[in-house]
C-alpha positions, 0 to 999 in steps of 0.5 A, a space after each residue: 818227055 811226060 806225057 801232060 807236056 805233049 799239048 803244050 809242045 804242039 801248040 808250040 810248034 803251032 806257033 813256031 808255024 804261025 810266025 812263018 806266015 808273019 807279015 813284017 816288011 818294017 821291023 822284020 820282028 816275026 811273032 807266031 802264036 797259037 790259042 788253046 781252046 777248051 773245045 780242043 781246038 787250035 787257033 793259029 795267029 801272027 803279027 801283021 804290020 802296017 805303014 802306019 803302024 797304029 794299024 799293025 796287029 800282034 799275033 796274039 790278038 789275031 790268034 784270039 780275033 780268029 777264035 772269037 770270030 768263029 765262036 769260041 769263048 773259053 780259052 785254056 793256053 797260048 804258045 808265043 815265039 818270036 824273034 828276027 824273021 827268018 831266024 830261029 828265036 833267041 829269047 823269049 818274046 812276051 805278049 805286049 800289054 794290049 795283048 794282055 789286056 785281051 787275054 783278060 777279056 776272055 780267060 780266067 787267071 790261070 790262063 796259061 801263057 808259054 812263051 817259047 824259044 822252041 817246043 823244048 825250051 820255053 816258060 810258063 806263066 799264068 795270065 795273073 802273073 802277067 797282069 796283076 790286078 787286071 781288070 775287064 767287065 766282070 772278071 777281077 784278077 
């Protein structure tokens, strides 16, 4: 393994802890993710549902909720895994367009987003190829 993979396997595996923790008693679809900040550290989320569905939150969004709750404003990589609760992941679970639509509030175009099977399998993308044409007060993709 290279060595300037390490930090993308570890936020891996903090997102394969985070969806440990995911609360889906309706879709028993849990989803872990772990955000990157440029200050080093490592913000942990997971998907929490809710009766009413419109209340649910991704993982995504709670991993950036917390971060941006504490203070944090520049982003350099998340990690996303997802799949059957209480399985392991059998395909790569994407962030929804919301999510997509918060990572462009908050991070530049090459954001890194790795989207994750395990800490050995999984694809990278940036934010642009995401969301092409993204838009969000100042920052144009």
């Amino acid at each position: 393994m290279e060595k300037r993979e390490a930090w993308k396997q570890e936020l891996i595996q903090n997102a394969m802890e985070a969806r440990n923790r995911a609360y889906v008693p309706y879709s028993g679809f849990s989803v872990g993710a772990a955000l990157l900040a440029y200050s080093g550290r490592i913000y942990q989320g997971c998907n929490v549902e809710n009766a009413s569905f419109g209340a649910t939150n991704c993982a995504e969004r709670t991993a950036f909720f917390k971060a941006v709750s504490e203070g944090e404003r520049e982003f350099k990589a998340i990690a996303i895994t997802g799949g059957k609760a209480l399985t392991e992941p059998s395909d790569y679970a994407y962030p929804c367009g919301v999510c997509r639509q918060v990572m462009q509030e908050f991070c530049d175009k090459d954001f890194t987003v790795l989207v994750a099977k395990s800490a050995e399998e999984y694809k990278e993308y940036t934010l642009l190829q995401l969301l092409p044409h993204g838009f969000g007060g100042d920052k144009i993709l």
